[in-house]
PDB file of N, CA, C and O in Angstrom:
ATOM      1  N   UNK A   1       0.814  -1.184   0.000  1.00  0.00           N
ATOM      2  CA  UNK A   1       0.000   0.000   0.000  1.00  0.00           C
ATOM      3  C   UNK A   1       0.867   1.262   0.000  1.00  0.00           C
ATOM      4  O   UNK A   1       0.515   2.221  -0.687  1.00  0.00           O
ATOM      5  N   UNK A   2       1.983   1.310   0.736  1.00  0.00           N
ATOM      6  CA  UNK A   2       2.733   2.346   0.644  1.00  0.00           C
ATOM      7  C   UNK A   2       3.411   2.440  -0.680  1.00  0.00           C
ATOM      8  O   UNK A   2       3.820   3.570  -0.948  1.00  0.00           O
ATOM      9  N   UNK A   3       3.607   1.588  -1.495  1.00  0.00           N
ATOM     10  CA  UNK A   3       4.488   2.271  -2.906  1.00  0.00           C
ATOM     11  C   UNK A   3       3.311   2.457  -3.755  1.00  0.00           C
ATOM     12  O   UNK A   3       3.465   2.711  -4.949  1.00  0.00           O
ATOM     13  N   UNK A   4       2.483   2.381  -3.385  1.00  0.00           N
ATOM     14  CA  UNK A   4       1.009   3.124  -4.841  1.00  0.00           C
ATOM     15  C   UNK A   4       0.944   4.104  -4.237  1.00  0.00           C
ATOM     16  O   UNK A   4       1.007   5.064  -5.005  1.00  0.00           O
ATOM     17  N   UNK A   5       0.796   4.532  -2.711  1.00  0.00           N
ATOM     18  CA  UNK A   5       0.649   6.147  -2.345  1.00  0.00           C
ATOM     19  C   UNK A   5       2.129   6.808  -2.810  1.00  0.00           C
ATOM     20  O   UNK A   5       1.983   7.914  -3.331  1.00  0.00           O
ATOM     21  N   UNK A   6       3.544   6.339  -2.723  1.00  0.00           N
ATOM     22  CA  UNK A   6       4.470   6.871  -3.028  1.00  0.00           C
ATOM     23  C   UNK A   6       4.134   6.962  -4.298  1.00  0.00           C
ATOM     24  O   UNK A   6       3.632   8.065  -4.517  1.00  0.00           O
ATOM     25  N   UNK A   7       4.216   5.953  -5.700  1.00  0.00           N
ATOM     26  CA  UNK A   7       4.392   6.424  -6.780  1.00  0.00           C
ATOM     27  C   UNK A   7       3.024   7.505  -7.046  1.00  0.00           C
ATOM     28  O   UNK A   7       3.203   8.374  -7.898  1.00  0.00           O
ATOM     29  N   UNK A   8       1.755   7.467  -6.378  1.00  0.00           N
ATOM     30  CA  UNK A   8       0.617   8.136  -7.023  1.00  0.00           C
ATOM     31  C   UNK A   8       1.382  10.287  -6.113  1.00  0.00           C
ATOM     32  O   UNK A   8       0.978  11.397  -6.462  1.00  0.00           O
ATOM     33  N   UNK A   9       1.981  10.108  -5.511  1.00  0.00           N
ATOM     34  CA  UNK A   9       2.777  11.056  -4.565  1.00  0.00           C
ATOM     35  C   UNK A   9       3.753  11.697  -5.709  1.00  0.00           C
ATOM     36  O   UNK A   9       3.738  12.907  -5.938  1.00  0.00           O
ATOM     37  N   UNK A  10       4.772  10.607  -6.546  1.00  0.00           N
ATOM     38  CA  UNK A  10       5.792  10.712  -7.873  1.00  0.00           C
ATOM     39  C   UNK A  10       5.110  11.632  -8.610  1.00  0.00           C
ATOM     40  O   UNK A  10       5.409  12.820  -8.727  1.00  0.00           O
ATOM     41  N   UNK A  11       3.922  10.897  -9.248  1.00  0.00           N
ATOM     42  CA  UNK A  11       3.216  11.011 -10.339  1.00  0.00           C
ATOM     43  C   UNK A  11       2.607  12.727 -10.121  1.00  0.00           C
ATOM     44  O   UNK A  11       2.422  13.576 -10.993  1.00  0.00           O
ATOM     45  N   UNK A  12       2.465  12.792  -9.110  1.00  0.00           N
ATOM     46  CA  UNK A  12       1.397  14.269  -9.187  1.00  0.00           C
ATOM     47  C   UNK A  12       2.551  15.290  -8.660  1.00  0.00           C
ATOM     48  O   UNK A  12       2.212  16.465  -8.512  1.00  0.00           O
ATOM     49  N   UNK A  13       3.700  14.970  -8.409  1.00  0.00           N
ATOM     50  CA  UNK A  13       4.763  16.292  -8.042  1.00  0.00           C
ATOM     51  C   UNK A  13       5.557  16.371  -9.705  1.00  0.00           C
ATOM     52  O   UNK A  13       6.326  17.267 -10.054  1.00  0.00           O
ATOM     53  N   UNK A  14       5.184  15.353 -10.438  1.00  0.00           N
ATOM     54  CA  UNK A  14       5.841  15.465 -12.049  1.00  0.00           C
ATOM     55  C   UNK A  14       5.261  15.977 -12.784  1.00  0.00           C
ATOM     56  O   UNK A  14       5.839  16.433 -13.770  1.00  0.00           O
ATOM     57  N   UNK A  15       3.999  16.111 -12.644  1.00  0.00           N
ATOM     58  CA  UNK A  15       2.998  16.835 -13.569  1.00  0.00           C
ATOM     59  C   UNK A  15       2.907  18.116 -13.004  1.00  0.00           C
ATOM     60  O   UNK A  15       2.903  19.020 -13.840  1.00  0.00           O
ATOM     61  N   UNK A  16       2.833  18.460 -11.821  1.00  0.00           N
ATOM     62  CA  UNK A  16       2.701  19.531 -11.008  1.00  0.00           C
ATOM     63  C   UNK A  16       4.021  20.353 -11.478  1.00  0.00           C
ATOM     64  O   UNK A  16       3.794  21.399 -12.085  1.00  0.00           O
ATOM     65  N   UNK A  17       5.296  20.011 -11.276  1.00  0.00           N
ATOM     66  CA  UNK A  17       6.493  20.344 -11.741  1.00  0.00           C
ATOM     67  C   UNK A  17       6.200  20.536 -13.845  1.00  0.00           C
ATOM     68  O   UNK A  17       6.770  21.463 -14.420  1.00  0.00           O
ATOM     69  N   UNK A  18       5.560  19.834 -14.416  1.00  0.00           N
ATOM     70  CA  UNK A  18       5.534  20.033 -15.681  1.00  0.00           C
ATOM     71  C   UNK A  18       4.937  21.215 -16.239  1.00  0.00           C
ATOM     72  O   UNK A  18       5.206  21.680 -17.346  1.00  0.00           O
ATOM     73  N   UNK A  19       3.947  21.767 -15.244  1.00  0.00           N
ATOM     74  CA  UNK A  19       2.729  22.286 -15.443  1.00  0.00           C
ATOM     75  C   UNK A  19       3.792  23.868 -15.345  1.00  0.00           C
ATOM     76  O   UNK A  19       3.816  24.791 -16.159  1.00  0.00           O
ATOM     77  N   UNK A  20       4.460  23.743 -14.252  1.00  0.00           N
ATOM     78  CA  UNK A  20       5.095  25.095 -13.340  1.00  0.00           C
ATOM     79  C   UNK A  20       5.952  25.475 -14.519  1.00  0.00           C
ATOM     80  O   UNK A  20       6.097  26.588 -15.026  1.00  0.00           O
ATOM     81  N   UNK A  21       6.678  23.917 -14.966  1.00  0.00           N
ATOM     82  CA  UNK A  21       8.129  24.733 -16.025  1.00  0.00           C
ATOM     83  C   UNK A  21       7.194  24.654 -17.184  1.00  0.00           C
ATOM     84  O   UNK A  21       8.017  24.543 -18.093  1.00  0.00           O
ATOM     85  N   UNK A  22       6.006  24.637 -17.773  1.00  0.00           N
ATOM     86  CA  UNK A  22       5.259  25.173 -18.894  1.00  0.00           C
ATOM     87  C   UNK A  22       5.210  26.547 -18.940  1.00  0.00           C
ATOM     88  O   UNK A  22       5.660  27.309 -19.795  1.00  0.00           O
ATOM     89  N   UNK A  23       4.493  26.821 -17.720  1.00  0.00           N
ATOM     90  CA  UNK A  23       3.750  28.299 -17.702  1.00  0.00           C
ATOM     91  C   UNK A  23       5.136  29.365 -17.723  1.00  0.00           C
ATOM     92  O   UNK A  23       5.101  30.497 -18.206  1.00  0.00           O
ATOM     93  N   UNK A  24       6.150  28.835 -17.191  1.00  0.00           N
ATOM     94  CA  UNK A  24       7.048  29.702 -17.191  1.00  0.00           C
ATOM     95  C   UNK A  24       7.530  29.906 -18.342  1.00  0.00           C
ATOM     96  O   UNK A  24       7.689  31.059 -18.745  1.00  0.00           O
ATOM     97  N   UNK A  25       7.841  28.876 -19.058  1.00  0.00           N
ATOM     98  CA  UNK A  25       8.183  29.598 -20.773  1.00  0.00           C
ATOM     99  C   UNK A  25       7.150  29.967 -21.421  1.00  0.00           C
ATOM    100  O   UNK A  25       7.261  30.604 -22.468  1.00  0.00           O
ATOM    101  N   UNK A  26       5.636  29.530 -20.754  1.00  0.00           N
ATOM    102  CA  UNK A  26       5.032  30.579 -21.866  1.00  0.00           C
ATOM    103  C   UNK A  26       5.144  31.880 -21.518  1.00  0.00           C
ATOM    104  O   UNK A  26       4.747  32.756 -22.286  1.00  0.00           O
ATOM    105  N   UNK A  27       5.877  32.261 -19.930  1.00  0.00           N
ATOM    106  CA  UNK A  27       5.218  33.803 -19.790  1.00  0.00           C
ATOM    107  C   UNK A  27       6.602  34.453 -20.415  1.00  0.00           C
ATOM    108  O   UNK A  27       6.676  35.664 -20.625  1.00  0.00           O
ATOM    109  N   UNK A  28       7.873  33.397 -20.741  1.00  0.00           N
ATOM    110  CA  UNK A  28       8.928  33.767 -21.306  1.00  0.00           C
ATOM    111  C   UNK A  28       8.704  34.430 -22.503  1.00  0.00           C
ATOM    112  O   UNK A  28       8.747  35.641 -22.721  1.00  0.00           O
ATOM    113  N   UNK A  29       8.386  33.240 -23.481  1.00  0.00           N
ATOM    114  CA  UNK A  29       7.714  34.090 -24.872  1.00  0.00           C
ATOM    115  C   UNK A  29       6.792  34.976 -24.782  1.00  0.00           C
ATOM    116  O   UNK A  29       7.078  35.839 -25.612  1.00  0.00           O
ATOM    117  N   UNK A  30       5.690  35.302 -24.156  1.00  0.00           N
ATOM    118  CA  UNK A  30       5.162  36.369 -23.843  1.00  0.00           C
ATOM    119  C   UNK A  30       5.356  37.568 -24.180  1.00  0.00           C
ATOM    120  O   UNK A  30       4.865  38.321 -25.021  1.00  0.00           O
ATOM    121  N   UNK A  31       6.571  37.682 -22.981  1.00  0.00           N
ATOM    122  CA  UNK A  31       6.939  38.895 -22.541  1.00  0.00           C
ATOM    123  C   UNK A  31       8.256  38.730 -23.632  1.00  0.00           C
ATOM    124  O   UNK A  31       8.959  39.623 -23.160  1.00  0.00           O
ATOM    125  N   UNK A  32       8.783  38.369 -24.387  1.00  0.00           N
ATOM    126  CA  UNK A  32       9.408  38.404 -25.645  1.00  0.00           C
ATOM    127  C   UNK A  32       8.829  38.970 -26.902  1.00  0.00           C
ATOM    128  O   UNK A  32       9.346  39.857 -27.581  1.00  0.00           O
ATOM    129  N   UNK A  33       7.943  38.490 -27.084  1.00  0.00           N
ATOM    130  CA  UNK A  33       7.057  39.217 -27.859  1.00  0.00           C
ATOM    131  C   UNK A  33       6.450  40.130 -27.901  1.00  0.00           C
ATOM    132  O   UNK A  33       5.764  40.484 -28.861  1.00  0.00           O
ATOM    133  N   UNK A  34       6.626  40.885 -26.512  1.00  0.00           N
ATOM    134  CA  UNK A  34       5.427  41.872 -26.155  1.00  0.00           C
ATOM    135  C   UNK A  34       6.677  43.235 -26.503  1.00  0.00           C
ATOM    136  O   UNK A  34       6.479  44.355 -26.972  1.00  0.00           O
ATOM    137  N   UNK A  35       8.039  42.538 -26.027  1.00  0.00           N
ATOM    138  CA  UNK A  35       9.211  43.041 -26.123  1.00  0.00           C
ATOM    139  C   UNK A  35       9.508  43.345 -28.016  1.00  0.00           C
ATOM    140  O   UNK A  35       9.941  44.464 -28.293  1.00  0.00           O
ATOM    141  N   UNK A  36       9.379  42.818 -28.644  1.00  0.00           N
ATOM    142  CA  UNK A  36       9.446  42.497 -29.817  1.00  0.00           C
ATOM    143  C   UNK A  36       8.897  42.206 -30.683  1.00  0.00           C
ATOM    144  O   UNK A  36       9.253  41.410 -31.551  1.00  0.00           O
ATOM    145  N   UNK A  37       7.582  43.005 -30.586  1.00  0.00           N
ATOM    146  CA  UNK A  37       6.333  42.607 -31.988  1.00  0.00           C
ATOM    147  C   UNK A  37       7.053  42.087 -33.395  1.00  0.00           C
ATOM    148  O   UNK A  37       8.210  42.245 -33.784  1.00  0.00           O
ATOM    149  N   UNK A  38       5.964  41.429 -33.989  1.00  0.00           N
ATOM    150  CA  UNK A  38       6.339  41.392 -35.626  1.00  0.00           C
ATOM    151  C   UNK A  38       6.057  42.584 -36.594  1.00  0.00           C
ATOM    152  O   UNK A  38       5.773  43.642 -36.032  1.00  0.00           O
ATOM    153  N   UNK A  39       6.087  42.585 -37.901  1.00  0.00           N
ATOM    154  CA  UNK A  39       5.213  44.129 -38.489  1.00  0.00           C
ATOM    155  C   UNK A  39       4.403  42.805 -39.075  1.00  0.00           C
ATOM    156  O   UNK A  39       4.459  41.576 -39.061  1.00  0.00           O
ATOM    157  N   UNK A  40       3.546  43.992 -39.643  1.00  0.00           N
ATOM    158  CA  UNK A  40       2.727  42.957 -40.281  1.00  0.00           C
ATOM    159  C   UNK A  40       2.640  42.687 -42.142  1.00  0.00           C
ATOM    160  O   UNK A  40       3.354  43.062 -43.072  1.00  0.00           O
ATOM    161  N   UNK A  41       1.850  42.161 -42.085  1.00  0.00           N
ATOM    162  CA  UNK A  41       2.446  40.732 -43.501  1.00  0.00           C
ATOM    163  C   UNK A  41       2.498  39.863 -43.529  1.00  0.00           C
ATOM    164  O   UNK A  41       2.098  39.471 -42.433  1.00  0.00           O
ATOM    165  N   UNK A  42       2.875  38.713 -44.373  1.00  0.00           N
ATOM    166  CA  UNK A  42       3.602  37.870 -44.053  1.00  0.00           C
ATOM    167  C   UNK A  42       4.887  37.658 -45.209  1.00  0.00           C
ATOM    168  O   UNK A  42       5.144  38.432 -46.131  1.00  0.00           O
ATOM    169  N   UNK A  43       5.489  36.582 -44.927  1.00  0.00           N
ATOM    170  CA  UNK A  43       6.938  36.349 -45.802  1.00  0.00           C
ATOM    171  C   UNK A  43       7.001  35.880 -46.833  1.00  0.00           C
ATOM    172  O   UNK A  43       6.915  34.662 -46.680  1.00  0.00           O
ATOM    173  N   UNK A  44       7.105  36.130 -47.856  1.00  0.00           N
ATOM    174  CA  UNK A  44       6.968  35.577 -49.256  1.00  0.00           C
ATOM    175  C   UNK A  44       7.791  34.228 -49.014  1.00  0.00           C
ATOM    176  O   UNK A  44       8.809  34.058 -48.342  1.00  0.00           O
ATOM    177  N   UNK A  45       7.075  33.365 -49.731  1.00  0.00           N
ATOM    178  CA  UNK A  45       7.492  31.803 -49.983  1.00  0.00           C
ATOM    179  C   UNK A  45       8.700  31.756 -50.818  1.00  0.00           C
ATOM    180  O   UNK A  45       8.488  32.211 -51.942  1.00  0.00           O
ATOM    181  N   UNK A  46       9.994  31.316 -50.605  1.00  0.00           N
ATOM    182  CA  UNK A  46      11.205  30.971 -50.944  1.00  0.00           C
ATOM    183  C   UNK A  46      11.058  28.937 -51.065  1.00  0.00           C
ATOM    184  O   UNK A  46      10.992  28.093 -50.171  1.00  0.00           O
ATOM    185  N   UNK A  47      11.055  28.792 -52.793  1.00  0.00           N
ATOM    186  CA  UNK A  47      10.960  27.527 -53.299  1.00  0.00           C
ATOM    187  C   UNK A  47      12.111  26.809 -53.293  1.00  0.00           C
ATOM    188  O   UNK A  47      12.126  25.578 -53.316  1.00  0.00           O
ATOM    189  N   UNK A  48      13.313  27.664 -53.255  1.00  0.00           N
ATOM    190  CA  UNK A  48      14.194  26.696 -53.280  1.00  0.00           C
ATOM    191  C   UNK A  48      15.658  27.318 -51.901  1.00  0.00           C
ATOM    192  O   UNK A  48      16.248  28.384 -52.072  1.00  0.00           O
ATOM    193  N   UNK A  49      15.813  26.828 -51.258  1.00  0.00           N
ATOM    194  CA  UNK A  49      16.707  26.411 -50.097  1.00  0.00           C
ATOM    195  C   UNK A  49      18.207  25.641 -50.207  1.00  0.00           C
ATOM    196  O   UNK A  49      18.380  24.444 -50.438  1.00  0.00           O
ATOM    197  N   UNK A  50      19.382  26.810 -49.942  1.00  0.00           N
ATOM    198  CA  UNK A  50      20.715  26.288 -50.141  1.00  0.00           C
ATOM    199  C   UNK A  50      20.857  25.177 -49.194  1.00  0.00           C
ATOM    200  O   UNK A  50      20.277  25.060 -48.115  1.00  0.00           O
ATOM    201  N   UNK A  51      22.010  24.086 -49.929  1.00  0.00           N
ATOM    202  CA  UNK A  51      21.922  22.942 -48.439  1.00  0.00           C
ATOM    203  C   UNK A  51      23.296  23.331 -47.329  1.00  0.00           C
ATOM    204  O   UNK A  51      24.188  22.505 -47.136  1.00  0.00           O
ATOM    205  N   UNK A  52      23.291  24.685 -46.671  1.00  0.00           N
ATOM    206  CA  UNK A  52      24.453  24.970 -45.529  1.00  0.00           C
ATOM    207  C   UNK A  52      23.957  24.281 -44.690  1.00  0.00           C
ATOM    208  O   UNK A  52      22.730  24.269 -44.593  1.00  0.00           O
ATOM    209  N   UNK A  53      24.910  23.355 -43.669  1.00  0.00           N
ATOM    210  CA  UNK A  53      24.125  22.921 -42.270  1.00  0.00           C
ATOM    211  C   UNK A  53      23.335  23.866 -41.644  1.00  0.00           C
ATOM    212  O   UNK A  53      22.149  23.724 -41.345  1.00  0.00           O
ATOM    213  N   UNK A  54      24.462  25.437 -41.337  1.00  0.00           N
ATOM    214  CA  UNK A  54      24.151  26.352 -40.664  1.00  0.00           C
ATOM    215  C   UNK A  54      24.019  27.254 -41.444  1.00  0.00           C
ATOM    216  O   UNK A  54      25.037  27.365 -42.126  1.00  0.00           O
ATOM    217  N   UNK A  55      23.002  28.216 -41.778  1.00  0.00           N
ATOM    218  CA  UNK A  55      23.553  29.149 -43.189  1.00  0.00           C
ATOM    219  C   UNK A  55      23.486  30.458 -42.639  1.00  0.00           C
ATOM    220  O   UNK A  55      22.648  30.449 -41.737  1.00  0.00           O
ATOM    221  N   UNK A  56      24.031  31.649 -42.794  1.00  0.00           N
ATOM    222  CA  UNK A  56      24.253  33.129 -42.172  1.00  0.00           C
ATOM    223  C   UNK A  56      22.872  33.612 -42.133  1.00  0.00           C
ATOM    224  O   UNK A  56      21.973  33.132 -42.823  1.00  0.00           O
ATOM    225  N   UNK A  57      22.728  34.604 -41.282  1.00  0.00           N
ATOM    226  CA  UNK A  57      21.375  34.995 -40.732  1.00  0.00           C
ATOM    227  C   UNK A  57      21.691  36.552 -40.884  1.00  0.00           C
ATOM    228  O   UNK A  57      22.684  36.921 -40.257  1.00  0.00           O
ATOM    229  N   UNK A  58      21.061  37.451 -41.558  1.00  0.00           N
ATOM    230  CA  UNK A  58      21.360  38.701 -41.720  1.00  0.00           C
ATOM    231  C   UNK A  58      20.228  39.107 -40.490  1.00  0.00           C
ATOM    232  O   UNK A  58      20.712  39.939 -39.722  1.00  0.00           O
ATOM    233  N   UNK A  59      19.356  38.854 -40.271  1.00  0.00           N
ATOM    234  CA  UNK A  59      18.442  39.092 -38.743  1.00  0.00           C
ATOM    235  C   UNK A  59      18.192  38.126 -38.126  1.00  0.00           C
ATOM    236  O   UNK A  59      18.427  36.954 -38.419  1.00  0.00           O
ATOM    237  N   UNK A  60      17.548  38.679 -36.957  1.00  0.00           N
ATOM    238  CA  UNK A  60      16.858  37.209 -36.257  1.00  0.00           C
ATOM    239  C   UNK A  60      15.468  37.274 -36.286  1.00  0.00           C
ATOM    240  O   UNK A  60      14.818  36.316 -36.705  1.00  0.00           O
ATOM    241  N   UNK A  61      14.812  38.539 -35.792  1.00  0.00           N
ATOM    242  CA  UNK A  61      13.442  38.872 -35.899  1.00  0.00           C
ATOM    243  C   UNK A  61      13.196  40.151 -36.455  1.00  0.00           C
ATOM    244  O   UNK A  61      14.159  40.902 -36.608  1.00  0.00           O
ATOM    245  N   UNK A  62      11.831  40.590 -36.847  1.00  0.00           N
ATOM    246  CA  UNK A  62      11.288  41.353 -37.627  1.00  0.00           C
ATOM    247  C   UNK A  62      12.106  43.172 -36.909  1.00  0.00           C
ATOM    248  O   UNK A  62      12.578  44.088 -37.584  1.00  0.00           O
ATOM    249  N   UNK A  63      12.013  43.106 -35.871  1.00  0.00           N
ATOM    250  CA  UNK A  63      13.110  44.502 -35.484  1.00  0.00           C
ATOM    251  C   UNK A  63      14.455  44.812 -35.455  1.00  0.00           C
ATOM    252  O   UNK A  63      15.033  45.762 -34.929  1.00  0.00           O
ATOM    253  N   UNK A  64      15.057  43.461 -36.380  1.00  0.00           N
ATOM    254  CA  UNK A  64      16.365  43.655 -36.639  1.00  0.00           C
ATOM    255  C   UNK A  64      16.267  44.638 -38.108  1.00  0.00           C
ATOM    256  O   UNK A  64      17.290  45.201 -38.498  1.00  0.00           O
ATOM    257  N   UNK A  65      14.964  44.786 -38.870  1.00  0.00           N
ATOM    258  CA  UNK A  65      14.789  45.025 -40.198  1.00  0.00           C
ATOM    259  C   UNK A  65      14.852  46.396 -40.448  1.00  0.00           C
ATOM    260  O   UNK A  65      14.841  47.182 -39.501  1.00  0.00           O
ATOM    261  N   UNK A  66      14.931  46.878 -41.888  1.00  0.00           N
ATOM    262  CA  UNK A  66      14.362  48.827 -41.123  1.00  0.00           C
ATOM    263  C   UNK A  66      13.411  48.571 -41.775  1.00  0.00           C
ATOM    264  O   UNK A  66      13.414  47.625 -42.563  1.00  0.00           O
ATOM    265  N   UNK A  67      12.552  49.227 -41.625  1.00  0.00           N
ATOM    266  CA  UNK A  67      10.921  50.102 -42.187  1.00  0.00           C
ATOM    267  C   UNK A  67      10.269  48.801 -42.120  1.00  0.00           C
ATOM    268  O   UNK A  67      10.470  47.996 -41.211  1.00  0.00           O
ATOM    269  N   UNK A  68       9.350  48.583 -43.271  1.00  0.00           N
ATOM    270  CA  UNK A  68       8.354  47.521 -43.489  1.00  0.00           C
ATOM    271  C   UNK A  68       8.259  46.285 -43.383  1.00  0.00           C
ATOM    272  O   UNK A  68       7.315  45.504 -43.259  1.00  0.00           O
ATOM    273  N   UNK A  69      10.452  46.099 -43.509  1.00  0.00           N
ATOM    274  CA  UNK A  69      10.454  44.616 -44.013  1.00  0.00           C
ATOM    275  C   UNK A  69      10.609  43.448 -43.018  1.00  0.00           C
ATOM    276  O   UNK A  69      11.139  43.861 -41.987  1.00  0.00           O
ATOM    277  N   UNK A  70      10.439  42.654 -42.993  1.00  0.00           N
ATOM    278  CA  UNK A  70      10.549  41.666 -42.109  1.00  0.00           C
ATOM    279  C   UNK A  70      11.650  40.429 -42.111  1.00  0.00           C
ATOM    280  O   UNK A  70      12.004  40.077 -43.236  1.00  0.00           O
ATOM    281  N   UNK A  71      12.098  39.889 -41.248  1.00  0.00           N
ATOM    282  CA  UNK A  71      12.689  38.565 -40.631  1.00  0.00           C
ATOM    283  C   UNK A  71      12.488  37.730 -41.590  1.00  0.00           C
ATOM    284  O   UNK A  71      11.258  37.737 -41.634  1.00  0.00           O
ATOM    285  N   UNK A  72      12.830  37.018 -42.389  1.00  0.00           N
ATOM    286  CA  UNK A  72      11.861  35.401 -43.140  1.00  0.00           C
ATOM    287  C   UNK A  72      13.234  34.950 -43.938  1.00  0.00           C
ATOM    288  O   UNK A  72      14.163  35.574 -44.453  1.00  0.00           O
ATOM    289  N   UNK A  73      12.858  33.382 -43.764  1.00  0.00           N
ATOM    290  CA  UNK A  73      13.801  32.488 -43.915  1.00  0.00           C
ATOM    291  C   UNK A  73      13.786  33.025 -45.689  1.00  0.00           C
ATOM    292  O   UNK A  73      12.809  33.199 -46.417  1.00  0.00           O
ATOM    293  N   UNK A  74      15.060  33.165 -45.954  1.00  0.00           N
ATOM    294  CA  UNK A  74      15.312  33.185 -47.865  1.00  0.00           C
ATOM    295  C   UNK A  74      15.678  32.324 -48.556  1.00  0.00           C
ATOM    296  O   UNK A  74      14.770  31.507 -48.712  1.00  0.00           O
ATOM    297  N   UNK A  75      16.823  31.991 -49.223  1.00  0.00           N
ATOM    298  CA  UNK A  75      17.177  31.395 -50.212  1.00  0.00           C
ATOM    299  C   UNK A  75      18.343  30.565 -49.361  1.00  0.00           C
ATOM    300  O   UNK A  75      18.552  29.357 -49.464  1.00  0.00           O
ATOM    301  N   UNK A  76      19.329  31.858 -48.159  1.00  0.00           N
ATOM    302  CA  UNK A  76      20.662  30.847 -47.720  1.00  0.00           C
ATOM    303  C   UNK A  76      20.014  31.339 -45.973  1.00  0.00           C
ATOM    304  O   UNK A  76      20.910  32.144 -45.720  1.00  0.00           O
ATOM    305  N   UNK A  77      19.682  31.349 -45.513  1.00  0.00           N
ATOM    306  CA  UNK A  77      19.564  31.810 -43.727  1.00  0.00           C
ATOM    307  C   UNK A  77      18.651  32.921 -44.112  1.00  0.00           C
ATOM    308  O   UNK A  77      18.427  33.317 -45.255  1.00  0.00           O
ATOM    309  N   UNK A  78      18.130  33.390 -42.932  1.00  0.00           N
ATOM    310  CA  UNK A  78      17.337  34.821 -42.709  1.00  0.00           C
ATOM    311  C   UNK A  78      17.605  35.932 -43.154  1.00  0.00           C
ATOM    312  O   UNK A  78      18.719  36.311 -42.791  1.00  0.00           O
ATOM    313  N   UNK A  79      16.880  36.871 -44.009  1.00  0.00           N
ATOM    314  CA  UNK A  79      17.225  38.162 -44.466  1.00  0.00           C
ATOM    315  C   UNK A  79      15.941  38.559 -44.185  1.00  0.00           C
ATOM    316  O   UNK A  79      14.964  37.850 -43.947  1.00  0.00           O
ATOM    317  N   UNK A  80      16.072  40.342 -44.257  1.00  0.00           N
ATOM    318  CA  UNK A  80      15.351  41.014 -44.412  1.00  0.00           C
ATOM    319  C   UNK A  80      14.628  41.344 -45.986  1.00  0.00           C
ATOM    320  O   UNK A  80      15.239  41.525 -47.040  1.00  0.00           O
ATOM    321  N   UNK A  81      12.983  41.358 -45.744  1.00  0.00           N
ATOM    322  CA  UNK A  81      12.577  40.828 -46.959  1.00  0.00           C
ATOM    323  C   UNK A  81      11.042  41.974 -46.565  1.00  0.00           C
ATOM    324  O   UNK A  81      10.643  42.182 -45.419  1.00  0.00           O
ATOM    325  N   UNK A  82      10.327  42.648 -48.012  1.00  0.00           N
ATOM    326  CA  UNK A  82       9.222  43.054 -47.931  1.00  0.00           C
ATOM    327  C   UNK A  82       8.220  42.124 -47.986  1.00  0.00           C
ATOM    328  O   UNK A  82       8.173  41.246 -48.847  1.00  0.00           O
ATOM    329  N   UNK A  83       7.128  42.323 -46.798  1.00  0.00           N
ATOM    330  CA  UNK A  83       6.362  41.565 -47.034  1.00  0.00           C
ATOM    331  C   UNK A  83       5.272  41.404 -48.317  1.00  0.00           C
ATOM    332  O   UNK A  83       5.187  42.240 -49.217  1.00  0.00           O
ATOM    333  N   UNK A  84       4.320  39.974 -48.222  1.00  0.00           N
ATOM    334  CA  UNK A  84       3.601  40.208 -49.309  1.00  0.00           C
ATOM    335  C   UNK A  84       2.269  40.716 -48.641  1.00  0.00           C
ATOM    336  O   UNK A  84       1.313  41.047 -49.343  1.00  0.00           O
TER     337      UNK A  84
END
C-alpha cells in the first residue's frame, strides 16, 4: 500500500512540476514578444533552399529590419525581406 501512495505522490509532483516549467516559458515568450512585436504581412514563400548545415542569418526577428520589411527564412539563412 505504501508504494502506490508513493508512486501516485511521484506522479502528481511530475505533472505539477511540468505544469510550473510550462507556464514559465510561456510567460517567457510572452513577454518576448510583447518586447518584440512582428510588423505585419507575411513572408513571401522561398521555393528553393541552399543545403548549408548552418547558413548566415542577416536578422533574427522582424526589429532587426528597417521600415516595413521583415525577418523570413530566404534562399541561404534569414534576411530582411518586404512583405507580401
Amino acid at each position: 500500500m505504501k508504494t502506490t501512495s508513493f508512486l501516485v505522490q511521484m506522479v502528481v509532483l511530475l505533472v505539477l512540476g511540468t505544469l510550473v516549467a510550462q507556464a514559465a516559458v510561456l510567460t517567457v515568450v510572452a513577454q518576448d514578444r510583447a518586447r518584440h512585436p512582428s510588423k505585419h504581412g507575411f513572408c513571401p514563400r522561398v521555393p528553393i533552399h541552399c543545403n548549408v548545415w548552418n547558413p548566415p542569418n542577416q536578422c533574427w526577428r522582424d526589429a532587426h529590419c528597417p521600415g516595413a520589411k521583415k525577418c523570413c527564412k530566404g534562399f541561404c539563412g534569414k534576411t530582411c525581406m518586404n512583405p507580401r
